[in-house]
N, C-alpha and C positions, 0 to 999 in steps of 0.2 A: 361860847368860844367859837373862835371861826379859824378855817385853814390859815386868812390872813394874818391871823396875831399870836398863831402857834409856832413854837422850834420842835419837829416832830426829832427822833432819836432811833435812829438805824445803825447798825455796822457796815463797815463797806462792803460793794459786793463782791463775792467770792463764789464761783462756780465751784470750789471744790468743797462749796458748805452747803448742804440744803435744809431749811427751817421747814417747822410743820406748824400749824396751830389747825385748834378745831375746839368746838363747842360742846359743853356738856351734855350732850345728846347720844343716840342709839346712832352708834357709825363704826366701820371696821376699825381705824382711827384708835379711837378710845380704848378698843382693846389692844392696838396692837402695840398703845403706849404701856403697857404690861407685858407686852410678850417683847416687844424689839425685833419682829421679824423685818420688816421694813429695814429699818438699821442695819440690818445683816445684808441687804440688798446694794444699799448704797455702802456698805464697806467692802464689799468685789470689785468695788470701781473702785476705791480709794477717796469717799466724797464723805466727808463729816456729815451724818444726821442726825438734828437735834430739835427741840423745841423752839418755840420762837422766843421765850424768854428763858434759856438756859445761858444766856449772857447779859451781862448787864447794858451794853449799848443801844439794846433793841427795847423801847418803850412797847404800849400793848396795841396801838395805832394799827401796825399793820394788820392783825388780825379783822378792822373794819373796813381800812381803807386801800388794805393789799399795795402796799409805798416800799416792797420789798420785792423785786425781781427775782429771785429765788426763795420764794416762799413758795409753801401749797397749803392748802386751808381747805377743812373738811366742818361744815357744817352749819347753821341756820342759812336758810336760803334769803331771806327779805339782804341782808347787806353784801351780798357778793351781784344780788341784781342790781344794787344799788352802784357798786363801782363799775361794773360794764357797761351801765347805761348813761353815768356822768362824770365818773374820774377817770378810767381807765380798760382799756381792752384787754381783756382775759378771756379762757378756757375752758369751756365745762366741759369735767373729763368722766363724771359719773355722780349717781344720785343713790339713795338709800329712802324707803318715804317710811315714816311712821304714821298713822292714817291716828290721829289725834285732833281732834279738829278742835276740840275748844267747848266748855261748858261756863254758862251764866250761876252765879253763885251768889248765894243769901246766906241770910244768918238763919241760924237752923232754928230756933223758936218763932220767927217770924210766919204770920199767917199768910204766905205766899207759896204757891203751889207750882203754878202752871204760870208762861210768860207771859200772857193776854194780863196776870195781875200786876203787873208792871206799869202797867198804865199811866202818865203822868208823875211815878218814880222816878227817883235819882239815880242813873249807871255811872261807873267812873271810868276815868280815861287817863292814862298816864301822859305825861310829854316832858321828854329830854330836853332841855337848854340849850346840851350843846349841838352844835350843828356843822362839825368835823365830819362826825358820823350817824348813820342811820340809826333812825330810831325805833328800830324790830320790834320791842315791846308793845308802842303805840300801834303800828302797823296789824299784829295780828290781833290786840286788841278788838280793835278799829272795823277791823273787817268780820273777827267771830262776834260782836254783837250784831252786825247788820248780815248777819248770815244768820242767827239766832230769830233775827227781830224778822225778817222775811218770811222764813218759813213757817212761823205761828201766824202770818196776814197781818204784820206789823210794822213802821216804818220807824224812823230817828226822830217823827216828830211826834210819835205817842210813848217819847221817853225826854226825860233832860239829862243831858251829859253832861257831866263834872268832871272839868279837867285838873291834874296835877302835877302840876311842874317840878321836876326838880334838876340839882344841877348837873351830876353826868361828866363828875369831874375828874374821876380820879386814876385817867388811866398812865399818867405819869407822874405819878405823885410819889415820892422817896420810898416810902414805907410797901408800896405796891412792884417796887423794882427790882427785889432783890431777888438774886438770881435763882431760877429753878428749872431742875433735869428733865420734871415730868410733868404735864398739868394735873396727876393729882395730886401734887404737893399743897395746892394751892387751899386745898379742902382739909390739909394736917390738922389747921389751925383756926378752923372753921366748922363748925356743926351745918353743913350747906342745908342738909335737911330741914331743917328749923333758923337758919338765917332768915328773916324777916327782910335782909337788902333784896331778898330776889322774889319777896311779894308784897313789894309795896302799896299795894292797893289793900291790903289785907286788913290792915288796922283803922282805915278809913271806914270801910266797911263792917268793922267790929265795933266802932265811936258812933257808930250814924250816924258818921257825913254823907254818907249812900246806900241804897237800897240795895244795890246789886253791883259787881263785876265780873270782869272775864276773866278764864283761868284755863290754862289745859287742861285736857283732858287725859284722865289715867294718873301723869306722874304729881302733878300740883293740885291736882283734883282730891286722892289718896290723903295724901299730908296735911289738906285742909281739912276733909270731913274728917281725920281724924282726931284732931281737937275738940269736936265732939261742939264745935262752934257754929260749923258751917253746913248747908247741904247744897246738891245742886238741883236746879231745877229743868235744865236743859242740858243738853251733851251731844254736839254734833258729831261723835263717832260713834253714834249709834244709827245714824241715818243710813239708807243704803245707797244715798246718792256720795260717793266718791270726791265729786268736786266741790263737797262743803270743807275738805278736809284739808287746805291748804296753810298751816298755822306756824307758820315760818318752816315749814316742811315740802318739801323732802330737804334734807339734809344733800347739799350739794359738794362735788370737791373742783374747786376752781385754781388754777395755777396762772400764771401772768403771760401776755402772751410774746413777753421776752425770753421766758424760759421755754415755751413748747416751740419755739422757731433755731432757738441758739442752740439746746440742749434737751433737744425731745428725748435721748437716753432717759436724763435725770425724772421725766415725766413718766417713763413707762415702770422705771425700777419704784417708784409712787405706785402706781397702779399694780404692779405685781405682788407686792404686799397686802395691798388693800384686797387683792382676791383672796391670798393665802389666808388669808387670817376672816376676811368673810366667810369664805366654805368652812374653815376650823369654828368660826362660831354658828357658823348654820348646823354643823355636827354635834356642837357641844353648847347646847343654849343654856346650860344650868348652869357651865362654866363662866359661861359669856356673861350671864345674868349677873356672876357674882362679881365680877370686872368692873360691868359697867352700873353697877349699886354704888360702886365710892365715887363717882361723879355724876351720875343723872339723879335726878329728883322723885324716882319713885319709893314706895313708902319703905318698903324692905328686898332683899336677895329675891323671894317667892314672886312680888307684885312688879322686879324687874322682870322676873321668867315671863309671866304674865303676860307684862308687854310687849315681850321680843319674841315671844312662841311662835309666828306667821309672818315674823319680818325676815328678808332675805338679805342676810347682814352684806351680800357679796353688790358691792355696789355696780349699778346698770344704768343707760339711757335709753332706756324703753318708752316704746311710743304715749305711756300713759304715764310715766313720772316729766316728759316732756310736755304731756300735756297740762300736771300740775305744778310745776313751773312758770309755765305762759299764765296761769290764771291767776298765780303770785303776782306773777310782772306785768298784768293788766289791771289788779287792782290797787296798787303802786302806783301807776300811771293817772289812773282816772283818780286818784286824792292828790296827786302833788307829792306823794313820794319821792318818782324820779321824774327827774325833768325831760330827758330822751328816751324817746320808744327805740327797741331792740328786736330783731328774730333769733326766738329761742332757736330755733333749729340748726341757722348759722352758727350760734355759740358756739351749739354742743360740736366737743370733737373726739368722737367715738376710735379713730386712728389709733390713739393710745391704749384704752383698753381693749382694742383687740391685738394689738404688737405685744401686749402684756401677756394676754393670755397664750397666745402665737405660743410668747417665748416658753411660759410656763409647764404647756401642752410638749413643746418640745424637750424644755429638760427632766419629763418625768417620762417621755418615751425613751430616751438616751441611758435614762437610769435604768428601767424596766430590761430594755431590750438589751443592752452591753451585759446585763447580768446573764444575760440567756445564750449570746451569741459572740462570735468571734471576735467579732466590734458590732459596737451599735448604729442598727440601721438609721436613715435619713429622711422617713417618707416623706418628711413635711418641709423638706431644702428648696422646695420647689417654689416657695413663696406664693402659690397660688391660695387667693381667700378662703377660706374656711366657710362654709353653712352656703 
């Protein structure tokens, strides 16, 4: 499928409606689609917030190719770099990283130890069809074996890659449309855990069509060995070098940059939930864990703790989640991912998360200090920067 021969399916646009989407990953997002704090933010202004398929008009398009002007979208990083650098101009407004880099994976009887015994083995490689949207899977694939294969003194030609096509259809398909409040609706009806659509490589690798694939690490990692089928042999989050860990991560939240110019309100009241509820789960990680267990892929409640225990759910554009961004969007670039190179730096637009915070900072001194005093004092009316 190509842009040309598709009818994509949007609502029309309405500033008094803002759509969210976001990916089954560690993000404030995912929780705060359980709490509604966000919700409550845009219902002070009188602005409907909801999902991006809590109606039926909106196909699931936008969420790769961002073809909705008041959308915001929280999560994998490879297809939001993907639209800034060839569909369309947007906003990074904050990032979340999970330091997950990616493990190579065998069959667990198999006499293979170490990656050096790979050696003229079969890896496998996914590849999407369709070519609307990015293809993330292939992408960190792609990149955690040759970040695997490098660091053992290894290159792409002392393996053969096996690629697997498939078609990558179904993101407006009747049965896939109907209407839902929350994205974890989506998992009602689904055992995600053990869906085999979100490890395709997995049964290739169980038939021996191949010797080895790539797989997350932690949450897909968990789930495979524990079929008691699989083991892994490699695991780039155990390395201390930082910049092997880019595996469609950090998790990004990108807005369009129709809406940060029109309606920078509607971006910061985004952003002021996304704190609330980051600090609330930086405070209550057991909570959070148990939230974000019905939509991410780790094994159970305890092994999401596990993963989220040193993550700082409050999403930031800190000089080093900028810096693993750029390493995203440079090995993108050098495979033919995206066709146009980008400056991460220009993207990010910090503005918003600090007028968030601004505000938040201000209505919790207002609350504090009126409880205390005649009226509540103003220190911070002064609009001068903060730090």
């Amino acid at each position: 499928m190509t842009n040309a021969d598709h009818k994509f399916n949007t609502v029309p646009l309405d500033w008094k409606q803002v759509f969210y989407t976001n990916c089954p990953l560690v993000s404030a997002s995912n929780i705060d689609q359980e709490l509604g704090w966000t919700r409550e933010e845009y219902k002070k202004m009188g602005v409907e917030y909801g999902f991006l398929r809590s109606c039926r008009g909106n196909d699931w398009y936008p969420h790769y190719i961002h073809n909705l002007d008041n959308l915001i979208r929280f999560g994998g990083l490879f297809p939001p770099i993907h639209v800034h650098a060839d569909i369309r101009r947007t906003r990074l407004l904050g990032a979340t990283h999970v330091y997950e880099g990616g493990c190579m994976v065998v069959r667990a009887r198999d006499d293979i130890y170490r990656m050096t015994e790979l050696k003229g083995k079969k890896v496998g490689l996914s590849k999407s069809l369709n070519s609307i949207k990015n293809d993330w899977w292939r992408i960190q694939e792609e990149q955690g074996i040759e970040l695997m294969l490098r660091v053992n003194g290894m290159t792409r030609a002392d393996i053969e890659i096996v690629e697997f096509p498939y078609a990558d259809d179904w993101y407006d398909k009747p049965e896939m449309l109907a209407p839902m409040e929350n994205p974890s609706e989506l998992w009602l009806k689904r055992d995600h855990k053990h869906d085999l659509a979100f490890r395709p490589l997995e049964t290739a690798l169980e038939n021996g069509l191949v010797d080895a694939i790539y797989t997350q690490s932690k949450p897909f990692q968990h789930l495979q060995e524990a079929t008691g089928k699989f083991k892994m042999i490699e695991d780039l989050s155990r390395y201390p070098d930082w910049t092997l860990q880019v595996a469609n991560v950090p998790a990004v939240i990108t807005c369009s940059d129709v809406m940060a110019e029109q309606h920078p309100e509607l971006v910061v009241a985004f952003m002021k939930g996304m704190i609330k509820v980051g600090r609330w789960g930086n405070d209550h990680k057991h909570a959070a864990a148990a939230i974000l267990d019905r939509q991410t892929f780790y094994l159970d409640v305890e092994d999401t703790y596990r993963g989220i225990k040193d993550i700082d759910l409050v999403p930031n554009l800190s000089a080093q989640n900028l810096q693993s961004i750029d390493i995203g969007k440079e090995f993108m670039l050098s495979h033919g991912y995206i066709k146009n190179d980008f400056d991460v730096g220009k993207w990010a637009a910090p503005e918003f998360l600090e007028t968030a915070a601004r505000e938040l900072l201000e209505e919790e001194w207002h609350k504090r200090s009126g409880a205390r005093l005649p009226s509540a004092a103003a220190p911070l009316a002064s609009g001068v920067k903060l730090g």
